[in-house]
PDB file with one MODEL, atoms N, CA, C and O in Angstrom:
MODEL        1
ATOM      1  N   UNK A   1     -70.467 104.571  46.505  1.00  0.00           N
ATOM      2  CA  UNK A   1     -69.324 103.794  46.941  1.00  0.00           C
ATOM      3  C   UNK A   1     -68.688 103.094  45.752  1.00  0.00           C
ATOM      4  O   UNK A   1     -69.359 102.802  44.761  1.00  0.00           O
ATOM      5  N   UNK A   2     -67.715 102.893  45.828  1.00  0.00           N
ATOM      6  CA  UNK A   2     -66.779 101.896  44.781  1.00  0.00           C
ATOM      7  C   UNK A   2     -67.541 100.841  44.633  1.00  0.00           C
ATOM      8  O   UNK A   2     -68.212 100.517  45.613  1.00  0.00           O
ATOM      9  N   UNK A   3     -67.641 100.067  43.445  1.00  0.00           N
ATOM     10  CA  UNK A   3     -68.242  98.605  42.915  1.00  0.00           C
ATOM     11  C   UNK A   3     -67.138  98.235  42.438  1.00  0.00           C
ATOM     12  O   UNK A   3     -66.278  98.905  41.866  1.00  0.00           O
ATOM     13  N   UNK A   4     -67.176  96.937  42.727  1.00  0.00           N
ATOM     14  CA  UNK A   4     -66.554  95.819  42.712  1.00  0.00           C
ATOM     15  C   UNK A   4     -67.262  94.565  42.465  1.00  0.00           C
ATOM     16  O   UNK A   4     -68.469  94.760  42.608  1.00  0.00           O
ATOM     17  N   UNK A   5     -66.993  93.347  42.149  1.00  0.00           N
ATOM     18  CA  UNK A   5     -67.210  92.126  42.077  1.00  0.00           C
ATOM     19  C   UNK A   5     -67.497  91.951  43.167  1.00  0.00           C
ATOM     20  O   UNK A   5     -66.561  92.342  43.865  1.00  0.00           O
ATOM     21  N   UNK A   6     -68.635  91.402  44.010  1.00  0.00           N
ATOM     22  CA  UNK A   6     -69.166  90.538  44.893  1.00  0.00           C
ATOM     23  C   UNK A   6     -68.688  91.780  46.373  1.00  0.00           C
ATOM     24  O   UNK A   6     -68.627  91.430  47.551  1.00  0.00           O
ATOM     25  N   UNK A   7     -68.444  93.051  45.907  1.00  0.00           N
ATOM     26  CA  UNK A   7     -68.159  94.357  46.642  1.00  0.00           C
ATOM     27  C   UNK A   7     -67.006  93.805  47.752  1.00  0.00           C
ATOM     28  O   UNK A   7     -67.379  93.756  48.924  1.00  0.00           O
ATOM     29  N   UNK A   8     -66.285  93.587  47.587  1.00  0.00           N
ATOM     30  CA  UNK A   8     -64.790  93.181  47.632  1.00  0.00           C
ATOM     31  C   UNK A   8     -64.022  94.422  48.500  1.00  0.00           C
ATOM     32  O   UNK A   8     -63.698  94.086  49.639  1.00  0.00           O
ATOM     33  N   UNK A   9     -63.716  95.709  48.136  1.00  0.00           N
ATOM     34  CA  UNK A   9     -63.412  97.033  48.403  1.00  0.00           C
ATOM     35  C   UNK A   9     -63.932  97.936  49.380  1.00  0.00           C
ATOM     36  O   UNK A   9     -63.320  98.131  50.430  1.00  0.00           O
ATOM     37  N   UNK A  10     -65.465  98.741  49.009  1.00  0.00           N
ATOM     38  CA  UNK A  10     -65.904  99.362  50.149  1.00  0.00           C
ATOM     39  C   UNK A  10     -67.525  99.041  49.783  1.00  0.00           C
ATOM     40  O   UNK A  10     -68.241  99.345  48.829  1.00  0.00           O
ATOM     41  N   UNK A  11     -67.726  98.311  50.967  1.00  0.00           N
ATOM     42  CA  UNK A  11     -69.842  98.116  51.416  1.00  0.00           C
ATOM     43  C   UNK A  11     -70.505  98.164  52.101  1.00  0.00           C
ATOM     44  O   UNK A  11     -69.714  98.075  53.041  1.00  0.00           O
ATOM     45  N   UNK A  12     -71.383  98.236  52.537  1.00  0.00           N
ATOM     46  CA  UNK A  12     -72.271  98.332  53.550  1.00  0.00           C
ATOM     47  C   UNK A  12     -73.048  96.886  53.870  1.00  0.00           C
ATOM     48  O   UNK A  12     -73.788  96.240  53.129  1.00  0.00           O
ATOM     49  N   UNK A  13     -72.662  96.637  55.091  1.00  0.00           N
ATOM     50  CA  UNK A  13     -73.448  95.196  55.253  1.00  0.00           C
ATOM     51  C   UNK A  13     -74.763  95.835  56.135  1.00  0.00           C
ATOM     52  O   UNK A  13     -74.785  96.886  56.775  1.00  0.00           O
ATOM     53  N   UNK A  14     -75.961  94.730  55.926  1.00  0.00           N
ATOM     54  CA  UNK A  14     -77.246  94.818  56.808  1.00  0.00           C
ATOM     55  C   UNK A  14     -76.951  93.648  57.208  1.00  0.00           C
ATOM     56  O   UNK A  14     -76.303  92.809  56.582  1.00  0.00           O
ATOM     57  N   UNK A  15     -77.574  93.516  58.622  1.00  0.00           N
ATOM     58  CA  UNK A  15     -77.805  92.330  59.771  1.00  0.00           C
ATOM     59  C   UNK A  15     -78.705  92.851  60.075  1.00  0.00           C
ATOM     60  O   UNK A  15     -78.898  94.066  60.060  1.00  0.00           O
ATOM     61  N   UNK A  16     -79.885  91.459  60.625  1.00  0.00           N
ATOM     62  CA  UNK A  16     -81.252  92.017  60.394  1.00  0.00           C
ATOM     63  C   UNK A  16     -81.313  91.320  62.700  1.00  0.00           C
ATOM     64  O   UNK A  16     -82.175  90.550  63.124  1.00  0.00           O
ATOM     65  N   UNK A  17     -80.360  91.831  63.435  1.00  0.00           N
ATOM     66  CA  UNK A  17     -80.482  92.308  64.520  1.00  0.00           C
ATOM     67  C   UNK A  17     -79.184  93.148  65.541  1.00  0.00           C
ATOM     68  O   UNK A  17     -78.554  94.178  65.303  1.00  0.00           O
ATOM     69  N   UNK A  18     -79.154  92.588  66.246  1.00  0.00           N
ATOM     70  CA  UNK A  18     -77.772  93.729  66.874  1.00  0.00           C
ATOM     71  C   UNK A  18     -76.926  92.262  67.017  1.00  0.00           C
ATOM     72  O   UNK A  18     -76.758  92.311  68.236  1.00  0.00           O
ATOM     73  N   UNK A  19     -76.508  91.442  66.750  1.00  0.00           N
ATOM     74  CA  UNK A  19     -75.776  90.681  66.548  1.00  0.00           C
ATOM     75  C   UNK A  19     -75.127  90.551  65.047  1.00  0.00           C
ATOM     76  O   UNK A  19     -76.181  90.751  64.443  1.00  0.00           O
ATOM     77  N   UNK A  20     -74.495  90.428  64.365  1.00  0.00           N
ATOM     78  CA  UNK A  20     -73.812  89.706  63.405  1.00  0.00           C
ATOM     79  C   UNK A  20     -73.631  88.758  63.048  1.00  0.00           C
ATOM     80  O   UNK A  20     -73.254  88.542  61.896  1.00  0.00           O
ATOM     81  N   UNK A  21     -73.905  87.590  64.187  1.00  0.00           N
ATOM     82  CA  UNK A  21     -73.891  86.512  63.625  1.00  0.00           C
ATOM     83  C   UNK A  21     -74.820  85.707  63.039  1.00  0.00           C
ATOM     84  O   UNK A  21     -75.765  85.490  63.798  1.00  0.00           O
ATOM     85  N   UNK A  22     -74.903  85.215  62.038  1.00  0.00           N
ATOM     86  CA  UNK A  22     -75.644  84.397  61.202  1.00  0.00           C
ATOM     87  C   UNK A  22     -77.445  85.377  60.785  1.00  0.00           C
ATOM     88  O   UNK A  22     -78.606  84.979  60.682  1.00  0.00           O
ATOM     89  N   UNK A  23     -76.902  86.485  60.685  1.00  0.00           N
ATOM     90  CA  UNK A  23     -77.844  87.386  60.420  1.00  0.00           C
ATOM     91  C   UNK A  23     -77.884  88.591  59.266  1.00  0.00           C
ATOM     92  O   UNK A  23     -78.744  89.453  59.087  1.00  0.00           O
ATOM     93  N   UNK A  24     -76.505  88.308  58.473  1.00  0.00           N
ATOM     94  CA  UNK A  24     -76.412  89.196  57.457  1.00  0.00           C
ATOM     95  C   UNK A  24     -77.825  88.777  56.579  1.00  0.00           C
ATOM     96  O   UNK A  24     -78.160  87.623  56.309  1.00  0.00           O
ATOM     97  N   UNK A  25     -78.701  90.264  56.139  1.00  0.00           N
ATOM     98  CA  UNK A  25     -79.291  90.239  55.062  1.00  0.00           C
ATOM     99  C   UNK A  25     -78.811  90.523  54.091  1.00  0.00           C
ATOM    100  O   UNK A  25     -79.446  90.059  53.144  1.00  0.00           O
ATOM    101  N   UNK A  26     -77.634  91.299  53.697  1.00  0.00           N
ATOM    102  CA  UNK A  26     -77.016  91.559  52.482  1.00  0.00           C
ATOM    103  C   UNK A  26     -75.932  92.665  52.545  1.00  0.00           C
ATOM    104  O   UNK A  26     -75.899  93.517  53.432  1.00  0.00           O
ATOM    105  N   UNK A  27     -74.869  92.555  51.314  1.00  0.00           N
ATOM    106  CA  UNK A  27     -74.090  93.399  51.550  1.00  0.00           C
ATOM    107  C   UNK A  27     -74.234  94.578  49.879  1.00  0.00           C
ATOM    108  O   UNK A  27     -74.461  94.078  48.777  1.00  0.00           O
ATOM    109  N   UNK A  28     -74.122  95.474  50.003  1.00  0.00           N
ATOM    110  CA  UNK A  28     -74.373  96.399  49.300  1.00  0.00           C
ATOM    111  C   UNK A  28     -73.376  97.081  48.690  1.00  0.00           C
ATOM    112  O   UNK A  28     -72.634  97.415  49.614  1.00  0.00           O
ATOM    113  N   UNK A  29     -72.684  97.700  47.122  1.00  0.00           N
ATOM    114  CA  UNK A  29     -71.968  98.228  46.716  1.00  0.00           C
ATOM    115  C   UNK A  29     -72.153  99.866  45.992  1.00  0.00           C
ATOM    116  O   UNK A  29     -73.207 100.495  46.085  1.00  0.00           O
ATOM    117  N   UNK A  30     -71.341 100.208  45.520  1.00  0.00           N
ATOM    118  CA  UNK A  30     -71.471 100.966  44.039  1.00  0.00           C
ATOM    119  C   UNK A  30     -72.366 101.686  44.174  1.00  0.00           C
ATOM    120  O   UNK A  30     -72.472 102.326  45.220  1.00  0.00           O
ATOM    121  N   UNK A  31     -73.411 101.819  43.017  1.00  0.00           N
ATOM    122  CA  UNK A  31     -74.285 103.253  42.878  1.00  0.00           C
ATOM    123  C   UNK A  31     -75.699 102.415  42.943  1.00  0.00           C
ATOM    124  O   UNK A  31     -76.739 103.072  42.994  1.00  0.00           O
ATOM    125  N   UNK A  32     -75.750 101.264  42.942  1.00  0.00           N
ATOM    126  CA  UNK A  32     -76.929 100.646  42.885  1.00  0.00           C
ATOM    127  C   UNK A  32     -78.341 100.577  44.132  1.00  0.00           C
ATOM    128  O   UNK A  32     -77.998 100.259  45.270  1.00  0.00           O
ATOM    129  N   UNK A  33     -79.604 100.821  43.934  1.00  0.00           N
ATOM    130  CA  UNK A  33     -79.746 101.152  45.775  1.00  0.00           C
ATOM    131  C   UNK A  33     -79.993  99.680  45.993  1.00  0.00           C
ATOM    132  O   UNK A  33     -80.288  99.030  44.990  1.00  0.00           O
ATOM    133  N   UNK A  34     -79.924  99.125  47.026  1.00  0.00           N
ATOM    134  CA  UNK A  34     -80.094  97.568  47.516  1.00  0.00           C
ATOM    135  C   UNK A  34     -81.938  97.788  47.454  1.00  0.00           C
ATOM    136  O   UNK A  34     -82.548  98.753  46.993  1.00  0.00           O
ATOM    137  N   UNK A  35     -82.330  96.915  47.896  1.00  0.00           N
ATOM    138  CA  UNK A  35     -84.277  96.409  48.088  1.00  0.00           C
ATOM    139  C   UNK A  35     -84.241  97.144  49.220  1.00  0.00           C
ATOM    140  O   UNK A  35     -83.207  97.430  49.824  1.00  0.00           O
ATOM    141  N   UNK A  36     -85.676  97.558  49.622  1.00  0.00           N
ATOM    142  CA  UNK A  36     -86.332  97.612  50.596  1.00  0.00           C
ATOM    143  C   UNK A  36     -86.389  96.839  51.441  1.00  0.00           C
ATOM    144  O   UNK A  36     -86.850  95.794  50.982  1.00  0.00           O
ATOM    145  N   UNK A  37     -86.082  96.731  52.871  1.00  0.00           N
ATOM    146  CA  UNK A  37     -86.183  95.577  53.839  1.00  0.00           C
ATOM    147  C   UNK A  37     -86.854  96.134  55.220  1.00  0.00           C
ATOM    148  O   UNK A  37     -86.948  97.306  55.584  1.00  0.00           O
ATOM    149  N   UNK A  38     -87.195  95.204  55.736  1.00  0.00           N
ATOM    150  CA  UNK A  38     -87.983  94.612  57.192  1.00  0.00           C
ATOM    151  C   UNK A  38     -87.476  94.106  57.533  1.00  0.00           C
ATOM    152  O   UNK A  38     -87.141  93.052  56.994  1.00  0.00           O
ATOM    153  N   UNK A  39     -86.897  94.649  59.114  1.00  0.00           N
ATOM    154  CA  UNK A  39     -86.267  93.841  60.060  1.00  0.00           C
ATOM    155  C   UNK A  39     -87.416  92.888  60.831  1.00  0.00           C
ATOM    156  O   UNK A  39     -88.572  93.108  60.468  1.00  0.00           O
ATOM    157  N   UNK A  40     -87.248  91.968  61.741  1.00  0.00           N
ATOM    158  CA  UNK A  40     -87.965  90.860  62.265  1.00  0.00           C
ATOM    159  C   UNK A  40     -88.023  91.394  63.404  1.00  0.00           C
ATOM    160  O   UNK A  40     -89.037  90.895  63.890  1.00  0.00           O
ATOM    161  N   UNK A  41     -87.502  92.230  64.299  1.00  0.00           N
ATOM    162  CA  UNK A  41     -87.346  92.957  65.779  1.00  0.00           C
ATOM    163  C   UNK A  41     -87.311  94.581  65.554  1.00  0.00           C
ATOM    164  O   UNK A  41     -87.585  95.469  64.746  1.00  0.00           O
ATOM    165  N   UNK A  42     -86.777  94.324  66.844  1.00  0.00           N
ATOM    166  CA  UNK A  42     -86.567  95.948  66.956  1.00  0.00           C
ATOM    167  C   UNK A  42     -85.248  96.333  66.995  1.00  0.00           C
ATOM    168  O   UNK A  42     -84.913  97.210  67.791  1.00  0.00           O
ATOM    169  N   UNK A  43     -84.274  95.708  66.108  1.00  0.00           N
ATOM    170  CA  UNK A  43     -82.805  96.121  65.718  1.00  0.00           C
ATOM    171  C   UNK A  43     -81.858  95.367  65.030  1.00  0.00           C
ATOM    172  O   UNK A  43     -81.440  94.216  65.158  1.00  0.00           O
ATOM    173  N   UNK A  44     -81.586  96.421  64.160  1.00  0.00           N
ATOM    174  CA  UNK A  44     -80.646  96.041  62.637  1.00  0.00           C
ATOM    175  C   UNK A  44     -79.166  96.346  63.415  1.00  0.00           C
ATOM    176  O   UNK A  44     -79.171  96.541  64.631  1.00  0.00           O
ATOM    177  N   UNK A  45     -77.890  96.375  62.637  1.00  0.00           N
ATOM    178  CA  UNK A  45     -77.165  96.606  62.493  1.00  0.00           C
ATOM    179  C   UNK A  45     -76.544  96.886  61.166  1.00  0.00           C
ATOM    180  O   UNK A  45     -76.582  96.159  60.174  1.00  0.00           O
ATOM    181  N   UNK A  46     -75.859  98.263  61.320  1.00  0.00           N
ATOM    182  CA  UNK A  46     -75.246  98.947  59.633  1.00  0.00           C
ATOM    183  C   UNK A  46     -73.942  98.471  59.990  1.00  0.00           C
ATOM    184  O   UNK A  46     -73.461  98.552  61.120  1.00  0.00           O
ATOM    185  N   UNK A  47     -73.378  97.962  58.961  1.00  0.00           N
ATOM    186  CA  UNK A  47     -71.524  97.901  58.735  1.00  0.00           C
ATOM    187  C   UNK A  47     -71.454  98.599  57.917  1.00  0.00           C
ATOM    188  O   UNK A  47     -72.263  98.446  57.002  1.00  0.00           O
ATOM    189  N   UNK A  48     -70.441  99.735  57.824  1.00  0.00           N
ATOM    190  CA  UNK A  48     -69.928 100.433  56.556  1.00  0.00           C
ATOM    191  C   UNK A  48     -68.617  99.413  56.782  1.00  0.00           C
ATOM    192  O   UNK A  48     -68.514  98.714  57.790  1.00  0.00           O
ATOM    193  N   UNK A  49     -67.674  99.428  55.750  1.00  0.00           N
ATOM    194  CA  UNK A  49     -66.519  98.524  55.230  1.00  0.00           C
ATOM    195  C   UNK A  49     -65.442  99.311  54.287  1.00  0.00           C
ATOM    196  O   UNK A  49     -65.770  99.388  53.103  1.00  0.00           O
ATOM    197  N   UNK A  50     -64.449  99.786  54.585  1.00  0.00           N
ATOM    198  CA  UNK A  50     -63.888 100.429  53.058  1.00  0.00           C
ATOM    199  C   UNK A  50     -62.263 100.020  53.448  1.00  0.00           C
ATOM    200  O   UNK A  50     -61.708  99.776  54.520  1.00  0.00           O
ATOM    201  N   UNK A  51     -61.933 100.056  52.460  1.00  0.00           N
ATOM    202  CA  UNK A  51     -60.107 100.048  51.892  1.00  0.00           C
ATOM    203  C   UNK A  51     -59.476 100.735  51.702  1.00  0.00           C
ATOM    204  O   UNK A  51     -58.352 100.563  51.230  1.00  0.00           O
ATOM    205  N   UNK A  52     -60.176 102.161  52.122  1.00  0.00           N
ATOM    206  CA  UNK A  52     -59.668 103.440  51.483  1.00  0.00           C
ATOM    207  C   UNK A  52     -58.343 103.723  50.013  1.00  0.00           C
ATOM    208  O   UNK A  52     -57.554 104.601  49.663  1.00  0.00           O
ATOM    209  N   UNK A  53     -58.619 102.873  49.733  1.00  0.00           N
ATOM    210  CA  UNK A  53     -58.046 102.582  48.123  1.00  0.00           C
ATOM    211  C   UNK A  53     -58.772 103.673  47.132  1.00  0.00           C
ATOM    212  O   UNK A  53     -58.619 103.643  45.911  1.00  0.00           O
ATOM    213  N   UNK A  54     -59.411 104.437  47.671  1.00  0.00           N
ATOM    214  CA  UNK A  54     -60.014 105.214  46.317  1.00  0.00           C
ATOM    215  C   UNK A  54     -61.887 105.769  47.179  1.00  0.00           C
ATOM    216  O   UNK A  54     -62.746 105.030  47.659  1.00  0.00           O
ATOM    217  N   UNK A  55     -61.875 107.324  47.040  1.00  0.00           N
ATOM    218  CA  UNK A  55     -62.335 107.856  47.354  1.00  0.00           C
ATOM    219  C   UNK A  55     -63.851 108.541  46.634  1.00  0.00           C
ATOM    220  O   UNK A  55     -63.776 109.339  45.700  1.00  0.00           O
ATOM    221  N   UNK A  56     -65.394 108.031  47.309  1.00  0.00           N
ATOM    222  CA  UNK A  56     -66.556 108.447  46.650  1.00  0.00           C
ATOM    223  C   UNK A  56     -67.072 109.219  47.410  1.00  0.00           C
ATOM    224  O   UNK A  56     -66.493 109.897  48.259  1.00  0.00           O
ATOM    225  N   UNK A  57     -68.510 109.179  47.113  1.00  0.00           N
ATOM    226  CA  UNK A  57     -69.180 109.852  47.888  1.00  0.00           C
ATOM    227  C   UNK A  57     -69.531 109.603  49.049  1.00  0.00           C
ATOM    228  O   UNK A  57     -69.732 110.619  49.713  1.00  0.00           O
ATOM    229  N   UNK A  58     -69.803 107.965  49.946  1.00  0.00           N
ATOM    230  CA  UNK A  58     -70.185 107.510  50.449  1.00  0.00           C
ATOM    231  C   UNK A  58     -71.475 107.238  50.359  1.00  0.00           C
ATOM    232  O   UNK A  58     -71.962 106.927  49.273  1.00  0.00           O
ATOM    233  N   UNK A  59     -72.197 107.314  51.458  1.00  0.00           N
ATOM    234  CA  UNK A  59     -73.599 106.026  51.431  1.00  0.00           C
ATOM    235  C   UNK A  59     -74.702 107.455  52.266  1.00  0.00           C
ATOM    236  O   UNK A  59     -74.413 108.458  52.918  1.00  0.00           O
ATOM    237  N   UNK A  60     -76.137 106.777  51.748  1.00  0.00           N
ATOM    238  CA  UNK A  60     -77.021 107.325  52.612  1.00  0.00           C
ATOM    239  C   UNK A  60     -77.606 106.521  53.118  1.00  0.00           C
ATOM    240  O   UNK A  60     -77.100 105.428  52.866  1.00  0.00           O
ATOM    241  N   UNK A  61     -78.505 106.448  53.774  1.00  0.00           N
ATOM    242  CA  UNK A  61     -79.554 105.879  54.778  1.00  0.00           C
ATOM    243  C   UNK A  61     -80.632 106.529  54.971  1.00  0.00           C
ATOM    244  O   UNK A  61     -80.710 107.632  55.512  1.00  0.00           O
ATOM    245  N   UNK A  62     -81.926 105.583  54.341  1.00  0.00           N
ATOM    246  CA  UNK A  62     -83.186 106.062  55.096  1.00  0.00           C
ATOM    247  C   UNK A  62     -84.047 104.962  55.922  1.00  0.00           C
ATOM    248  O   UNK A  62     -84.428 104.002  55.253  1.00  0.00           O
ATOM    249  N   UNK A  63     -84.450 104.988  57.488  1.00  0.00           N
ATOM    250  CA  UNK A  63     -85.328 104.260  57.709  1.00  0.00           C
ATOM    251  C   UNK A  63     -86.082 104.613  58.180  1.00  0.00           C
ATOM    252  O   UNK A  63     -85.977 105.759  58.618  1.00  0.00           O
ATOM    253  N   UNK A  64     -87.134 103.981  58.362  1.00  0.00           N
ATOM    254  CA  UNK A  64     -89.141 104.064  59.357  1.00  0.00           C
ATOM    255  C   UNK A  64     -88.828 103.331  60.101  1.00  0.00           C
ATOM    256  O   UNK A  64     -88.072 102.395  59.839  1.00  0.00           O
ATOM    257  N   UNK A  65     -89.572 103.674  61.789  1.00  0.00           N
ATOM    258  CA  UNK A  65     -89.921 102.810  62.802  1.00  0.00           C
ATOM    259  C   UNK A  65     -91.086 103.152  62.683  1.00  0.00           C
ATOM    260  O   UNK A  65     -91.594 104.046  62.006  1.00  0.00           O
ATOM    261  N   UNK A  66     -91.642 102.195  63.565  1.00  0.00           N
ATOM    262  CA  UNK A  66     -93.415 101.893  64.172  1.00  0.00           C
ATOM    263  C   UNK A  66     -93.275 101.847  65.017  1.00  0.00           C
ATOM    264  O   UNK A  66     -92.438 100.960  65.185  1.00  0.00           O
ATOM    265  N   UNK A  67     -93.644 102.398  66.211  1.00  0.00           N
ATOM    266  CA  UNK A  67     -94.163 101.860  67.573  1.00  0.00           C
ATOM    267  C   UNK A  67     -95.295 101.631  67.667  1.00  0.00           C
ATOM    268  O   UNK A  67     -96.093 102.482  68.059  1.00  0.00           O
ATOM    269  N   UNK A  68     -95.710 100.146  67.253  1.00  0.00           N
ATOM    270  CA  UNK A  68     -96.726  99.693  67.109  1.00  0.00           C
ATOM    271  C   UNK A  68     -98.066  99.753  68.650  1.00  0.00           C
ATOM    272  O   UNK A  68     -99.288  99.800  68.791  1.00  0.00           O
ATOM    273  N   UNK A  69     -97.290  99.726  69.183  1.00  0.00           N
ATOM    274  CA  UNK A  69     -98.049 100.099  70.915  1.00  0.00           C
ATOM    275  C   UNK A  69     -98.311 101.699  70.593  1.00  0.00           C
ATOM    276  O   UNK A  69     -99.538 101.683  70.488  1.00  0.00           O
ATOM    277  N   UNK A  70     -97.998 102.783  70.418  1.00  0.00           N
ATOM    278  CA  UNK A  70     -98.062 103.995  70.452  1.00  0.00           C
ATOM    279  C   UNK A  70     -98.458 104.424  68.717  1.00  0.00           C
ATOM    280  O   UNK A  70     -98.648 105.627  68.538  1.00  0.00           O
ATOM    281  N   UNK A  71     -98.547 103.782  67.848  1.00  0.00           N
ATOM    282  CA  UNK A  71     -99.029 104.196  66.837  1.00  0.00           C
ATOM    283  C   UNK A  71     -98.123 105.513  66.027  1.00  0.00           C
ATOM    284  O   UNK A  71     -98.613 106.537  65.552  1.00  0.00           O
ATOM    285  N   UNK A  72     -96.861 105.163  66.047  1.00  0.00           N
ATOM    286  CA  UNK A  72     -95.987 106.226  66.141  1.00  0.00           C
ATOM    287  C   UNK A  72     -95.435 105.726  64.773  1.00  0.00           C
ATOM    288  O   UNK A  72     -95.508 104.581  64.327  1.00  0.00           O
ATOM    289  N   UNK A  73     -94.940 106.684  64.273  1.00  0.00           N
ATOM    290  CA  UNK A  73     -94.373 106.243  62.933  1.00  0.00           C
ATOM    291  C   UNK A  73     -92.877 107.534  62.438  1.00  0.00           C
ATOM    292  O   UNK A  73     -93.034 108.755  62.403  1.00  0.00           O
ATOM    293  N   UNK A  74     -92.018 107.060  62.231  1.00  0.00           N
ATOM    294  CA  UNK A  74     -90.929 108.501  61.934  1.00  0.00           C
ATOM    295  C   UNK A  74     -90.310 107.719  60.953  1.00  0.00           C
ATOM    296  O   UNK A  74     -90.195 106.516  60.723  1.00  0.00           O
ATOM    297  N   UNK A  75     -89.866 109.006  60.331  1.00  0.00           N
ATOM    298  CA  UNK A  75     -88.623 108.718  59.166  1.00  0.00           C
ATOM    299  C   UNK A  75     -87.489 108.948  59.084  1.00  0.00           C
ATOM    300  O   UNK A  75     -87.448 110.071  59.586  1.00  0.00           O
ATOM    301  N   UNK A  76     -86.402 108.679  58.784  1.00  0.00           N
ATOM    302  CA  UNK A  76     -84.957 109.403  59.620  1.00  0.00           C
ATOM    303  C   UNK A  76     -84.079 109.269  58.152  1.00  0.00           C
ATOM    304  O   UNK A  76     -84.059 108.252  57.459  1.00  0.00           O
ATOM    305  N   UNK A  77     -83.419 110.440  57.875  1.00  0.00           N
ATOM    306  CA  UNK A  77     -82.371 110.215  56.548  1.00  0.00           C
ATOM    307  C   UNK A  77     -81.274 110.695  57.030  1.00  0.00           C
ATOM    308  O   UNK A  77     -81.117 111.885  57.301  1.00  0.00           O
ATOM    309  N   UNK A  78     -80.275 109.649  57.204  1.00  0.00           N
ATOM    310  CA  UNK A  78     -78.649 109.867  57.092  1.00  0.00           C
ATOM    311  C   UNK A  78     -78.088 109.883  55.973  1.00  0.00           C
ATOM    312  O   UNK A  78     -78.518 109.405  54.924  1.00  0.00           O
ATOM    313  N   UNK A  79     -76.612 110.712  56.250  1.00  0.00           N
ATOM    314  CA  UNK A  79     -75.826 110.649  55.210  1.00  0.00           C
ATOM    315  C   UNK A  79     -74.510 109.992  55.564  1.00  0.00           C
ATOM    316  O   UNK A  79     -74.195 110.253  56.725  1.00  0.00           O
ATOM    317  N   UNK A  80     -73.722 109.293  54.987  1.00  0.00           N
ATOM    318  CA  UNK A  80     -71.819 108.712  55.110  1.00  0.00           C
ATOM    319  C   UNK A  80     -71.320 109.643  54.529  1.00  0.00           C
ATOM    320  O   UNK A  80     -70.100 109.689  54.371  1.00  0.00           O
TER     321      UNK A  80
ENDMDL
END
């Protein structure tokens, strides 16, 4: 994605449930990969964000669940 100062242009926000409010963990730019994170429940929310001012590759995504009751574990990789 485009980088920018304080990612201004096009980013990806994390919220660490299905609300937005007062739950952003961070917003993400450019070519850099953000940290590893742990949600507190059982649901995040992805914002993609762009200005279409100028055209990349877009974003990937990888996450793990647990179903900690069922001992279940998967991995899932998206692409933007």
């Amino acid at each position: 994605m485009e980088l920018s100062l304080n990612c201004v242009y096009d980013y990806v926000e994390v919220f660490d449930n299905s609300s937005m409010a007062n739950s952003l963990v961070g917003r993400y730019c450019g070519s850099d990969k953000p940290p590893a994170m742990t949600s507190s429940g059982n649901m995040v929310t992805i914002r993609f964000v762009t200005d279409f001012s100028s055209a990349k590759d877009g974003f990937s995504l990888s996450f793990n669940f647990i179903d900690v009751e069922k001992s279940f574990f998967k991995i899932t990789n998206l692409s933007f």
